[in-house]
C-alpha positions as CSV (number, residue, x, y, z in Angstrom):
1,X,-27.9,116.0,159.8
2,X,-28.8,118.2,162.1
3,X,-33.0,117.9,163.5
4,X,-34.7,121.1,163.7
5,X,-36.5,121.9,166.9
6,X,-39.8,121.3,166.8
7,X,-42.0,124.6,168.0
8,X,-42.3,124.8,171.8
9,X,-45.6,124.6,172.9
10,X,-46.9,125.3,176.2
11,X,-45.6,123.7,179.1
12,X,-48.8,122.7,180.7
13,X,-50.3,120.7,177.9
14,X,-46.7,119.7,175.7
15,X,-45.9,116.1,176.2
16,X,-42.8,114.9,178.5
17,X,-41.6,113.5,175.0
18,X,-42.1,116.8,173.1
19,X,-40.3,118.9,175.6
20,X,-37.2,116.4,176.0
21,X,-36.8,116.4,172.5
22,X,-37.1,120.1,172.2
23,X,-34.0,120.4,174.8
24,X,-32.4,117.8,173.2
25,X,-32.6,119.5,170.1
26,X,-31.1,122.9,171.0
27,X,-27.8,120.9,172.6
28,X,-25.5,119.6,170.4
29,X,-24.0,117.8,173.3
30,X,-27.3,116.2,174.2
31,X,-27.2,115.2,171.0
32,X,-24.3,113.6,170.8
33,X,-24.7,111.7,173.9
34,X,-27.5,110.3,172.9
35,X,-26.4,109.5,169.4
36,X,-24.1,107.1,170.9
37,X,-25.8,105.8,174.0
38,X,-29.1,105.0,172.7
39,X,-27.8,102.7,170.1
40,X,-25.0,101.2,172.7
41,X,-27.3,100.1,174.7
42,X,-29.7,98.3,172.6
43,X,-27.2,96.4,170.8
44,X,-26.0,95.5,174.2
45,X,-29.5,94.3,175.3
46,X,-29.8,92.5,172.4
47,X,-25.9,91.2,172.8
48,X,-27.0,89.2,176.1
49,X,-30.5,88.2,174.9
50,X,-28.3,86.4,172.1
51,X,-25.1,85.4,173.5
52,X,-26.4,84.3,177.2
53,X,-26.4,80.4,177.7
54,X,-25.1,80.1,174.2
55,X,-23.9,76.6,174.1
56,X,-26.8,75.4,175.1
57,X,-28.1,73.2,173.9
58,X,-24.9,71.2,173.5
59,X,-26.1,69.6,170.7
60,X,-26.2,69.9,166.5
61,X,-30.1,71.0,166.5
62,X,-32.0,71.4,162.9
63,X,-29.8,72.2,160.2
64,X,-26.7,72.9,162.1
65,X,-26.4,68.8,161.4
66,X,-25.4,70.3,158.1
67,X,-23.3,73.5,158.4
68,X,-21.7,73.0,161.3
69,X,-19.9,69.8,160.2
70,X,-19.9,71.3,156.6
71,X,-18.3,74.5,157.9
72,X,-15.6,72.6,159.8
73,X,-14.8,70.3,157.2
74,X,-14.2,73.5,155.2
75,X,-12.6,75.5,157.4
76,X,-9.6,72.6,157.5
77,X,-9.8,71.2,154.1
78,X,-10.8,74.0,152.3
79,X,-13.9,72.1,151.1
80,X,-17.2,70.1,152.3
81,X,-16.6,66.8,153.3
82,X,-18.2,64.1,153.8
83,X,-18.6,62.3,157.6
84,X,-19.4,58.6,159.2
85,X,-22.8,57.6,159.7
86,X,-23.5,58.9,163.2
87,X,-21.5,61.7,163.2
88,X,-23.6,64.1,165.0
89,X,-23.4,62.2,168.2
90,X,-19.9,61.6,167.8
91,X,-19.0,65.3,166.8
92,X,-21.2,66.5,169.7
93,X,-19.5,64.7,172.4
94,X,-15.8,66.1,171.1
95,X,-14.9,63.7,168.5
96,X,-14.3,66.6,165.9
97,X,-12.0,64.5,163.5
98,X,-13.3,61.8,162.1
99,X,-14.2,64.3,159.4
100,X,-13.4,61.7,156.0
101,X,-11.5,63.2,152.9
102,X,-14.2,62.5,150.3
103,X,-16.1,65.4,149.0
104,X,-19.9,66.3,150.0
105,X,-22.5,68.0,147.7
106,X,-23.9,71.0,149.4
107,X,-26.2,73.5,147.1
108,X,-25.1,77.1,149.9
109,X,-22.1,78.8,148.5
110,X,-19.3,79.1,151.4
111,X,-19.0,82.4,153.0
112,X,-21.5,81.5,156.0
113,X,-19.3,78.4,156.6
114,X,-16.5,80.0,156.3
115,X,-18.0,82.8,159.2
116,X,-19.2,79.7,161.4
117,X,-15.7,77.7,161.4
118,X,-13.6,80.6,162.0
119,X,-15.6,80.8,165.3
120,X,-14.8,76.9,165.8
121,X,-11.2,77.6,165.4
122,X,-11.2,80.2,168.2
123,X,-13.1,78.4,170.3
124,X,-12.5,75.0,169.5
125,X,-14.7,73.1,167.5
126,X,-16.3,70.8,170.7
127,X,-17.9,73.8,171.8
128,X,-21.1,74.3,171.3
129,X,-20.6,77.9,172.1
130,X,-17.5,78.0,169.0
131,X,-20.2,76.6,166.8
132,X,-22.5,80.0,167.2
133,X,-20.6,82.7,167.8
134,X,-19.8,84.1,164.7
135,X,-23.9,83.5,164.1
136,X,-25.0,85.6,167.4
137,X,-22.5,87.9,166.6
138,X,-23.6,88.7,163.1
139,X,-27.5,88.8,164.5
140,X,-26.2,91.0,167.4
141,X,-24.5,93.4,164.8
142,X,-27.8,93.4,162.8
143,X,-29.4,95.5,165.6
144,X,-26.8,97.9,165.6
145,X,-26.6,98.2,161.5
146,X,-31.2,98.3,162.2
147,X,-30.4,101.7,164.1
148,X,-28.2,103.0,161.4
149,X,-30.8,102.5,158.4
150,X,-33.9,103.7,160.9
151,X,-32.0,106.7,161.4
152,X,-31.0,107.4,158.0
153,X,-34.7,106.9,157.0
154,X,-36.0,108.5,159.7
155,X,-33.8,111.1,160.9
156,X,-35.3,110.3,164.3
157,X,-33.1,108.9,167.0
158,X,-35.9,107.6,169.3
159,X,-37.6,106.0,166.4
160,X,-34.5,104.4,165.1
161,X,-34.1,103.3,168.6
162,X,-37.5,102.2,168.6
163,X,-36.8,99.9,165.5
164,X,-33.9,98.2,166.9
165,X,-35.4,97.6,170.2
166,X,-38.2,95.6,168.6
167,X,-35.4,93.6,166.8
168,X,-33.5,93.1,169.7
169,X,-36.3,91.9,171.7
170,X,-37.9,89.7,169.5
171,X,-38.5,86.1,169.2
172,X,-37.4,85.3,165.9
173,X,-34.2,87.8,165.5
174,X,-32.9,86.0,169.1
175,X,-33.0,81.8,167.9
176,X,-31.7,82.8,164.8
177,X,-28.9,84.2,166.5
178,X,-29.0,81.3,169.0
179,X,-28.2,78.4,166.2
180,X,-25.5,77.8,163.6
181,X,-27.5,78.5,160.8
182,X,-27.2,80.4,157.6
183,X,-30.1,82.8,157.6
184,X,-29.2,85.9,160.7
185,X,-25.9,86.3,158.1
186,X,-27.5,86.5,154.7
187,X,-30.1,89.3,156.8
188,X,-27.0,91.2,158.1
189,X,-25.7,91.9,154.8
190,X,-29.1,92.4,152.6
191,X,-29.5,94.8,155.0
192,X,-25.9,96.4,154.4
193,X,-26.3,96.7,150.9
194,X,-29.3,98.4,151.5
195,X,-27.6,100.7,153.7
196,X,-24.8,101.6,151.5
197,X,-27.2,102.4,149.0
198,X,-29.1,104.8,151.1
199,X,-25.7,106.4,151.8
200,X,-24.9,106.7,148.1
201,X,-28.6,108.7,148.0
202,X,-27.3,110.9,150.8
203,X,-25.1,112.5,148.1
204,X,-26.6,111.7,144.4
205,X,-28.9,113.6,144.5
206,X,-27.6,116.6,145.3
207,X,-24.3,116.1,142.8
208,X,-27.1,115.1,139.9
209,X,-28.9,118.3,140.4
210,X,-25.4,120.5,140.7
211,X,-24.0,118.5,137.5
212,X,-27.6,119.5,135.7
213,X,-27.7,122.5,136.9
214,X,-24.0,123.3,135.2
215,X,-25.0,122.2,132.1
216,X,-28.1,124.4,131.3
217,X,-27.8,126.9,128.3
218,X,-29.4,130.1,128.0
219,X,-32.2,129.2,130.7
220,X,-33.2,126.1,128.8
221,X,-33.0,122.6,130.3
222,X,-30.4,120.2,128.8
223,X,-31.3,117.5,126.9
224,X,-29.1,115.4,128.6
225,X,-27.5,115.3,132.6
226,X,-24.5,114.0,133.9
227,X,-23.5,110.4,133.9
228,X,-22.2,109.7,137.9
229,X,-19.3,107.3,138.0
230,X,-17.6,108.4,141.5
231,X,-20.3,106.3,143.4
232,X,-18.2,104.2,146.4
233,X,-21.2,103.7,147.9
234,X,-22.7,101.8,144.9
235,X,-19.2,99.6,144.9
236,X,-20.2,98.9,148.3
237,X,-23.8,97.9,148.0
238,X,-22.6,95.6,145.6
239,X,-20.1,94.0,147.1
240,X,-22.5,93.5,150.4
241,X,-25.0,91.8,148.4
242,X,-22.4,89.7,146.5
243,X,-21.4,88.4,150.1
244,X,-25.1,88.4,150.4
245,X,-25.2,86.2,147.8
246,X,-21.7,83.9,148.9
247,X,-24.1,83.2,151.9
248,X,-27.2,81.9,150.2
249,X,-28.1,82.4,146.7
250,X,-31.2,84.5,147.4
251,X,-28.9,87.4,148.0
252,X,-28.8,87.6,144.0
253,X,-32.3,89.1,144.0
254,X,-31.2,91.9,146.7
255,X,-28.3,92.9,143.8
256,X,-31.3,92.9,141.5
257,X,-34.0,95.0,143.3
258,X,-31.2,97.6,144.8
259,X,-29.9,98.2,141.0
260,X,-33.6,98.8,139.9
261,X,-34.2,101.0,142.3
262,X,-31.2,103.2,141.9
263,X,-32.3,103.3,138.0
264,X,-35.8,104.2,138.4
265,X,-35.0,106.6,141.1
266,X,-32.3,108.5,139.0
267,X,-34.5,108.1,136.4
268,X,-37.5,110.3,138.5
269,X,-34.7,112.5,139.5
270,X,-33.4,113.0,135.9
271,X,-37.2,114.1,135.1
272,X,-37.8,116.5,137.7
273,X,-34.8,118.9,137.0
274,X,-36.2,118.8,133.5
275,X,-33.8,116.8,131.6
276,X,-35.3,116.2,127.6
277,X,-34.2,112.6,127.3
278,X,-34.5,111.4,130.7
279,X,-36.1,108.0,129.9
280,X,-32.6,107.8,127.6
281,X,-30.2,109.5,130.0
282,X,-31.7,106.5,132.8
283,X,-30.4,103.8,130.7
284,X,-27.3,105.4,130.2
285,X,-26.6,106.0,134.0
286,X,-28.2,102.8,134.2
287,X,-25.3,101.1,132.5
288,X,-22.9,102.6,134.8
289,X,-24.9,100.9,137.8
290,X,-24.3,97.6,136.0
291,X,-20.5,98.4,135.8
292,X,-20.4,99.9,139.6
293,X,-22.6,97.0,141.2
294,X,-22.2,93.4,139.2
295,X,-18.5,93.4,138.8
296,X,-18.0,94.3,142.8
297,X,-20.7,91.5,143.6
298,X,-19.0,89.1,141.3
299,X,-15.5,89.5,142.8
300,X,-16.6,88.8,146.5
301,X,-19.0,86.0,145.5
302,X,-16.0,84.3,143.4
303,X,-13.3,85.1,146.2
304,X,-15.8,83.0,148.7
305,X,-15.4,79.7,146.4
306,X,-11.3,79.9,146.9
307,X,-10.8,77.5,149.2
308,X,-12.8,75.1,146.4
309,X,-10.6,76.7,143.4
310,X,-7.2,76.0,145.3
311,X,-7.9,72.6,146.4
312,X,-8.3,69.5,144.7
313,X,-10.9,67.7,146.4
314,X,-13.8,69.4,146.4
315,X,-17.3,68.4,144.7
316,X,-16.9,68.1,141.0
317,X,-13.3,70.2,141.1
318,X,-12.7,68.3,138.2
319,X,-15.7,68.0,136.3
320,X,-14.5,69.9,133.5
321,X,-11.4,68.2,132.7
322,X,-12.4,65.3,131.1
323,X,-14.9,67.5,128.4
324,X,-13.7,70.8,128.5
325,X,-15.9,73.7,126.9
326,X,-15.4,74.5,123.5
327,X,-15.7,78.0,121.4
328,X,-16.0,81.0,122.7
329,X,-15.8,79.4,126.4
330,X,-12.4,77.0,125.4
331,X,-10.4,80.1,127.3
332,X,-12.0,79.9,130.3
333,X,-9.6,78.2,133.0
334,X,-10.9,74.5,133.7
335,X,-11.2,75.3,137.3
336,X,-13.9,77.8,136.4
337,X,-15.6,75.9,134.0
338,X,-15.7,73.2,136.6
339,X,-17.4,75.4,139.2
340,X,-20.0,76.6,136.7
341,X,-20.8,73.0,136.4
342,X,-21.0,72.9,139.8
343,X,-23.5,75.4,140.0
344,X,-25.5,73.9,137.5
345,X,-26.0,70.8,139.1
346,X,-26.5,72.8,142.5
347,X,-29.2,75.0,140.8
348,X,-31.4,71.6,139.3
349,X,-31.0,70.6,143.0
350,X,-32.8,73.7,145.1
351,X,-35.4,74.2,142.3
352,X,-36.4,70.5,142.5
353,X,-35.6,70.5,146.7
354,X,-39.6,69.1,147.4
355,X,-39.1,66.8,150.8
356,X,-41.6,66.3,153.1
357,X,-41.0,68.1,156.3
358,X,-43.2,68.3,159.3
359,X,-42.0,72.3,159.3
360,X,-42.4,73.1,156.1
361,X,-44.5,76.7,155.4
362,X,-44.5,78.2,151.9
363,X,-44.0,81.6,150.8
364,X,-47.3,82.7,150.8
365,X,-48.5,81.4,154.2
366,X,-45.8,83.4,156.2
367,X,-47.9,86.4,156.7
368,X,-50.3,84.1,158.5
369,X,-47.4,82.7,161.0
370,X,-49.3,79.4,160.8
371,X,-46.5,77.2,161.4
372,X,-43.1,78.6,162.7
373,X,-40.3,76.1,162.9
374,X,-39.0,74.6,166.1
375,X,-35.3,74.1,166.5
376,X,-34.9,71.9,169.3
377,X,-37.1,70.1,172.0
378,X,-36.1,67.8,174.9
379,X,-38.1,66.4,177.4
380,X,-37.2,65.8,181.3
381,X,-39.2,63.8,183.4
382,X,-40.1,65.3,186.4
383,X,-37.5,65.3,189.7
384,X,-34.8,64.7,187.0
385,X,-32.5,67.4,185.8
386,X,-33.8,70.1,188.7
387,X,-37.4,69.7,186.9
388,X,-40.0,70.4,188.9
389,X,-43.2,69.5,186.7
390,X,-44.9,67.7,187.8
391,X,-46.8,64.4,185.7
392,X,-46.3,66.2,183.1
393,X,-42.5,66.9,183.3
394,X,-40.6,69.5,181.9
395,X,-39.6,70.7,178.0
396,X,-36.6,72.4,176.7
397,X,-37.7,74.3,173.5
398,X,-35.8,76.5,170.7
399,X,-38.5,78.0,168.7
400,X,-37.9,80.4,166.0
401,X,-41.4,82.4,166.7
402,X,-41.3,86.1,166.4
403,X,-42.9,88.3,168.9
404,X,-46.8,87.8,167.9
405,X,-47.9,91.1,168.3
406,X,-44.7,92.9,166.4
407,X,-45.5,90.1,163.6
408,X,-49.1,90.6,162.9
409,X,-48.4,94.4,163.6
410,X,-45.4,94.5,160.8
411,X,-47.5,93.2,158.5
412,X,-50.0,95.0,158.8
413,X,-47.8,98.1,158.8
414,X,-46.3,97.2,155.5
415,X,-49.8,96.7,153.8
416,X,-50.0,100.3,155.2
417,X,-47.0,101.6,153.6
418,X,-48.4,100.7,150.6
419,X,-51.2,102.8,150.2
420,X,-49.5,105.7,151.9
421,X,-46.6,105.0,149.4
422,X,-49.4,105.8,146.5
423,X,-50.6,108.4,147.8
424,X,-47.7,110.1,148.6
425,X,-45.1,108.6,146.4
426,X,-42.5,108.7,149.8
427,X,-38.9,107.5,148.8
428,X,-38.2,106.0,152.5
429,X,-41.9,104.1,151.9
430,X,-40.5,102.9,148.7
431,X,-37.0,101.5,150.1
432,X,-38.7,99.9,153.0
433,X,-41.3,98.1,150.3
434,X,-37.7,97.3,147.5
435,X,-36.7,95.4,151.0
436,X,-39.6,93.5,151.7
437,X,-40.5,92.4,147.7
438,X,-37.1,91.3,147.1
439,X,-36.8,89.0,150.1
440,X,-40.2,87.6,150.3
441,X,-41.9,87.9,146.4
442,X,-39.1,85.6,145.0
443,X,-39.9,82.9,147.0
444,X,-43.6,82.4,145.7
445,X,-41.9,81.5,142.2
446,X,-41.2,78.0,143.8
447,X,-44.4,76.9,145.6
448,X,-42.6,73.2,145.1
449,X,-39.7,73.7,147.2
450,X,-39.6,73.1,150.9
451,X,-39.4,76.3,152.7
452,X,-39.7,77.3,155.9
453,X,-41.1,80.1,158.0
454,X,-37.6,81.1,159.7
455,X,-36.5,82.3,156.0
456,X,-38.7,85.6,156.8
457,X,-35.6,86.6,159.3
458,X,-34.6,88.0,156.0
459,X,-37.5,90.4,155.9
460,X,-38.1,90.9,159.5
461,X,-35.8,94.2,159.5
462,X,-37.9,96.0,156.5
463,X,-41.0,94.3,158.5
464,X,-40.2,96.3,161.8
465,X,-39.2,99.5,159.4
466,X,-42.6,99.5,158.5
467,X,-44.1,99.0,161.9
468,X,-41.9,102.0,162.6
469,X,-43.1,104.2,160.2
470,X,-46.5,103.4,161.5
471,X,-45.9,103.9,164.8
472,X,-44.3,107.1,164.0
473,X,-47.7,108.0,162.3
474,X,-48.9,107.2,164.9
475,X,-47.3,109.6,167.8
476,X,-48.4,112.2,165.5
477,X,-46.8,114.7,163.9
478,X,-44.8,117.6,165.3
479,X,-47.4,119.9,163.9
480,X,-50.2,118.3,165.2
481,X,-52.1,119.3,168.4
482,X,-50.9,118.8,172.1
483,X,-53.7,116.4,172.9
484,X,-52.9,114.4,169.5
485,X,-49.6,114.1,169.6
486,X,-50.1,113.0,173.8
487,X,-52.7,110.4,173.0
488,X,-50.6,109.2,170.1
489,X,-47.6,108.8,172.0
490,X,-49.5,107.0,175.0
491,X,-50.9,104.4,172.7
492,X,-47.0,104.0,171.3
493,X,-46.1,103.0,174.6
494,X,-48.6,101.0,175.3
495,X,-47.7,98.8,172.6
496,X,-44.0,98.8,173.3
497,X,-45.6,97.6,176.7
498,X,-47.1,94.9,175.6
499,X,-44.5,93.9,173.3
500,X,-41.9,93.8,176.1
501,X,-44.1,91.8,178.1
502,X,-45.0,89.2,175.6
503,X,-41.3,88.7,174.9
504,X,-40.4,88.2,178.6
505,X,-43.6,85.6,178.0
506,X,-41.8,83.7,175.1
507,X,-38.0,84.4,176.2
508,X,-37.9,80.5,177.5
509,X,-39.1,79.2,174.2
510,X,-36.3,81.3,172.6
511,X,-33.2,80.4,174.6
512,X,-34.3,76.3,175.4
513,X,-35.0,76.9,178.8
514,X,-35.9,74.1,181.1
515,X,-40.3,75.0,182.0
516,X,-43.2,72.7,182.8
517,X,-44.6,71.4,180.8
518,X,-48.0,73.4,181.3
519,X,-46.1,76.7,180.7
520,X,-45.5,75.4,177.5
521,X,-49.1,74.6,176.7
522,X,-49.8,77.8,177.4
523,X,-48.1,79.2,173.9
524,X,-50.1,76.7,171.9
525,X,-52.1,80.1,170.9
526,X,-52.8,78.5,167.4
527,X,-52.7,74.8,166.3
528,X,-49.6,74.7,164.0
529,X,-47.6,76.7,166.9
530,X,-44.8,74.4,169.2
C-alpha cells in the first residue's frame, strides 16, 4: 500500500523528517530502497547483538540444564531421556553420550527441542555455540517478523523501523536469544500467528463487504452476508499458534484470543454494512473459524509429538495398553490414548509447579520489573583471567533485564492504548491490546505456580507496539503544525537517545562480559535487580 504524501509545507519551518518523507513519498524507487534496507539493517544489528560471543558462556546456565540435554536426548532417540547424576559438567566438557535409555518426564511439548538439537547436530553437540543457535536465530528473525507487523499496523516504515530497533537493542529480547531456552521461540510464532491474521484482515474485509454488497435486494439490506471459507491466512494463523503451542502450552491461549477476535471483529463488520441477523450471521462465520483454525493447530501440535508416537520408549508410551479406554473412546489408537494420558499427568504437574525459587516473580508483579531473572554469574578474582578489578574482582553476568526506560515506557504506553482504544474504538489499538491480554492475563489464573519475569519476552513485541503507537502520537500528526510536529519529533529522538545509551550501559550484563565488579554495582538501580 502505497503512503500518500503528506502536504508540503514550507521549507523554512518543515522538519528535516517531514521533507525526507515527502521526497520519499513521491519516488517509488526511494521507496523501495528503503523498504528493503531499513529492515536489513536492523535485523542485522540485532543479528550481531545476538549471535556475537555466542558460546559463551561454555556452560549449561539456568534451564538450559533441562532443554539442552532434553533436546539432545530427543533429537537421537526421538524422546527425553534420562542422564547420570552430574551430567551437566560432564556434557559441558564434551562428554555428549552418556545420555541413558530410560525415559524422562518433562511437562514442554517438543517442537522447541526439536529447534535446539537440530542446531546441535550441525554444530555438534559440545558446542556451546550448537546449543543456541537455532534460539538466537529464532530471536534474531523476531526483529525482522516486529518490522513486518509494525508496518502492517502502521503503514509507516520509520515507525516500523522504530519498533524493531527497540527490540533489537534491548536487554531482554538479546539474553533470551543468548540461552537455550524455550521462551524467544514460543514469542516468534505468537507473533506469526498474529501476523497471518492481520494479513487475512488485509483482504476480509473488503471480500465481506463485496459478498454483502451482492446480495442486497431492491435497496434493502440482507438479512444475512456471506459465509468466508477461502481464508489461507486463517489456516496459517492457526497453524503458527499450534507450533506456538508444540513450543509451550501457553500458545493455546494465542489460538484462543486470535479466534475471538476474528469473530467479534466480523461480527462489527457484519453490523455496519447493515446485515439484519448479524449477532446470528457471527456465529455462523464463527463456526467456520473453528473449522479453519483448530484443526490446522491440531495437526502441527500432534505432528511435533512424532518422534514420541514412533518410538517405544518415551514417558508413559505405554500407559494405555494395559487399561485401554472404553466406549465411545475404545477406537482411538492406544498410542493416542497413551499421549492424552500423558498430558494429563503433565497438566496436574504445571498447575501444581509451586517450588521455591530465589527468581521467582508472579504475573502480576511484572509490570513493576521488581525482580528480573539472572542467567548466569561467575566471579574472577582480580589479576586472574585478564581481570583488572581490583579487591573487588570481576563478574561475568547474563541477565534477562529489558531496557529500563523502553520497559516502564511500554507499559505505560499500553495503559495508554487503552483509553485511546475507548475513545476511538481503533482496530490496530485493539490487536496490539488481543496480544498483550492473551500472553500476560492467563498467567494471573495461577498465582501458585513459579513463574518468572523472563516469561514477559512473550509480550515484549505488543509492549514495544504500544510504545510505538505512542511515540507516533507523539511526533505528531501530519496535519498538525510545523512547530508541533518539530518539537514532537525532537522529544522522539531524544528518547531513542537515551534508549540507545542505556543499552550500550547494560550491553555487558546482557552478553556475560567480564567488568569490575563496581560497574556492576552500578546497575543495582532497585533492590531485587542483579
Amino acid at each position: 500500500m502505497t503512503t500518500t504524501a503528506p502536504p508540503l509545507l514550507p521549507a523554512a519551518r518543515a522538519s528535516r523528517y517531514d521533507l525526507w518523507r515527502a521526497r520519499v513519498a513521491g519516488d517509488p524507487r526511494l521507496q523501495r530502497l528503503y523498504g528493503w534496507l531499513a529492515p536489513t539493517l536492523v535485523t542485522l544489528l540485532a543479528a550481531i547483538l545476538r549471535l556475537w560471543n555466542l558460546g559463551h558462556p561454555h556452560a549449561l546456565v539456568f534451564d538450559e540444564t533441562y532443554y539442552v540435554k532434553d533436546a539432545w536426548s530427543q533429537w537421537n532417540l526421538g524422546y527425553a531421556a534420562r542422564w547420570p547424576d552430574g551430567a551437566d559438567a560432564r556434557f559441558a566438557a564434551g562428554e555428549t553420550d552418556i545420555l541413558l535409555t530410560d525415559p524422562s518426564f518433562v511437562v514442554h511439548p517438543p517442537l522447541g527441542k526439536y529447534l535446539i538439537g537440530a542446531g546441535m547436530a550441525l554444530f555438534g553437540p559440545d558446542s556451546s555455540f550448537g546449543w543456541r543457535i537455532a534460539v538466537a536465530l529464532f530471536g534474531t528473525a523476531l526483529v525482522l517478523l516486529l518490522f513486518f507487523v509494525a508496518k502492517t499496523l502502521t503503514n509507516s516504515l520509520v515507525f516500523a523501523s522504530v519498533a524493531s530497533f527497540l527490540l533489537a537493542i534491548d536487554g531482554l529480547g538479546i539474553v533470551m536469544s543468548r540461552v537455550a531456552l524455550l521462551d524467544i521461540v514460543l514469542a516468534f510464532f505468537i507473533l506469526l500467528a498474529f501476523w497471518f491474521a492481520l494479513l487475512d484482515r488485509r483482504t476480509r474485509l473488503d471480500r465481506l463487504a463485496a459478498a454483502t454488497a451482492a446480495r442486497e435486494r431492491d435497496g434493502q439490506p440482507p438479512a444475512w452476508g456471506a459465509i468466508l471459507w477461502n481464508r489461507p491466512w486463517v489456516i496459517a494463523a492457526g497453524a503458527a499458534a499450534g507450533a506456538a503451542t508444540a513450543v509451550k502450552w501457553s500458545g493455546v491461549w494465542v489460538l484462543a484470543a486470535i479466534g475471538l477476535y476474528l469473530v467479534v471483529t466480523d461480527a462489527l463488520e457484519r453490523r455496519r454494512l447493515g446485515v439484519t441477523f448479524w449477532p446470528t450471521d457471527a456465529v455462523r462465520q464463527g463456526l467456520a473459524f473453528f473449522v479453519l483454525l483448530v484443526p490446522a493447530a491440531f495437526v502441527v501440535y500432534l505432528g511435533s509429538w512424532s518422534g514420541w508416537l514412533l518410538t517405544d520408549g518415551g514417558y508413559d508410551r505405554h500407559a494405555a495398553d494395559a487399561d485401554p479406554a472404553t466406549g465411545v473412546f475404545s477406537w482411538v489408537p492406544l498410542s493416542l490414548q497413551s499421549l492424552w494420558r500423558y498430558h494429563q499427568t503433565i497438566y496436574n504437574s504445571m498447575t501444581g509447579m509451586t517450588s521455591p525459587h530465589s527468581y521467582e516473580n508472579p504475573a502480576w508483579q511484572w509490570a513493576l520489573l521488581w525482580r528480573p531473572t539472572s542467567m548466569y554469574a561467575h566471579a574472577t578474582a582480580d589479576g586472574q583471567s585478564g581481570c583488572v578489578g581490583g579487591d573487588a574482582g570481576c563478574l561475568q553476568v547474563l541477565y534477562s533485564m529489558p531496557n529500563p526506560l523502553l520497559w516502564f515506557a511500554s507499559v505505560a504506553a499500553a495503559a495508554y492504548l487503552v483509553y485511546r482504544f475507548v475513545l476511538d474504538r481503533d482496530w490496530r489499538h485493539a490487536v496490539v491490546l488481543v496480544g498483550i491480554a492473551s500472553t500476560w492475563l492467563p498467567w494471573l489464573l495461577f498465582p501458585e505456580r513459579t513463574v518468572f519475569q523472563f516469561y514477559t519476552i512473550v509480550i515484549w513485541p505488543f509492549l514495544l507496539l504500544a510504545l510505538t503507537f505512542a511515540l507516533r502520537e507523539i511526533a505528531g500528526a501530519a496535519h498538525a503544525s510545523p512547530d508541533r510536529r518539530t518539537a514532537g519529533q525532537r522529544v522522539v529522538l531524544v528518547f531513542l537517545a537515551v534508549a540507545v545509551a542505556l543499552s550500550v550501559f547494560w550491553y555487558p550484563l546482557w552478553s556475560a562480559m567480564q567488568v569490575p565488579y563496581e560497574f556492576y554495582r552500578l546497575h543495582n538501580w532497585m533492590q531485587g535487580w542483579v
